[in-house]
C-alpha positions in Angstrom: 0.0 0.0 0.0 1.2 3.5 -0.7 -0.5 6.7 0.7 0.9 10.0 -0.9 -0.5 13.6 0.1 0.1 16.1 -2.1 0.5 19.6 -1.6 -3.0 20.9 -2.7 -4.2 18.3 0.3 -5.3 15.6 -1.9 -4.8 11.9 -0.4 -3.8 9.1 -3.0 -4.3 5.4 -1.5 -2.4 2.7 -4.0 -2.9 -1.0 -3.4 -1.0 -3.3 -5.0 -1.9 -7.1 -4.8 0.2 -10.5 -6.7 -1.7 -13.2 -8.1 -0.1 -16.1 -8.9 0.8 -14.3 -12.3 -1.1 -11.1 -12.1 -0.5 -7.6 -10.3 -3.6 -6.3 -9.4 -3.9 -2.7 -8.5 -6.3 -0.2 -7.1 -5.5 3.5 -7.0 -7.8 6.3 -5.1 -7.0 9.6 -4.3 -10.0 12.1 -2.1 -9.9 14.4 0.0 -9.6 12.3 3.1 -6.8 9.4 3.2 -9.2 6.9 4.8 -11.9 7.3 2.0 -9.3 7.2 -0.4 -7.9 4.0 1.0 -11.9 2.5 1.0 -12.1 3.4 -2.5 -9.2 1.6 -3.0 -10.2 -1.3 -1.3 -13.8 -1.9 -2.7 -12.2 -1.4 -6.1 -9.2 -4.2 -5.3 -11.9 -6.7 -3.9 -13.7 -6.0 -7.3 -11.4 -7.1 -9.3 -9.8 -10.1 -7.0 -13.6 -11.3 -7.1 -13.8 -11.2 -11.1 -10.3 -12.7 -10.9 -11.3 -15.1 -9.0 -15.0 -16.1 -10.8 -12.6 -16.4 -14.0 -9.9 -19.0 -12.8 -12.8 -21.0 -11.2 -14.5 -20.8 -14.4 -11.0 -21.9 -16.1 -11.0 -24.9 -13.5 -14.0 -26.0 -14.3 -13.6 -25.9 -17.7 -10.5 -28.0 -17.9 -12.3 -30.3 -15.6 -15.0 -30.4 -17.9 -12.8 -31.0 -21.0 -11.0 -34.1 -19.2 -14.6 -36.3 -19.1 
């Protein structure tokens, strides 16, 4: 995680989270550091949730091909 304030009192929360393979990242920047950060964090379980709903869907396929 990096926070970053800049000077005009903007607060930029990054997330940065390795999948097997795959960097997923979530960047939010507000007013406030903790919204930014919640921003971030609703957006990184977004996408680890679609990640995750396609590699279970790739599972199953190959499962599926192997009958």
């Amino acid at each position: 995680m990096s926070c970053l304030t800049t000077g005009d009192k903007i607060q930029i929360a990054e997330f940065r989270l390795r999948v097997h393979k795959k960097t997923l990242i979530a960047t939010h920047e507000s007013d406030l550091m903790l919204k930014s950060i919640d921003l971030a964090i609703d957006d990184l379980e977004g996408q680890l949730k679609k990640y995750k709903n396609k590699m279970r869907a790739f599972e199953h396929k190959k499962i599926t091909d192997k009958e």
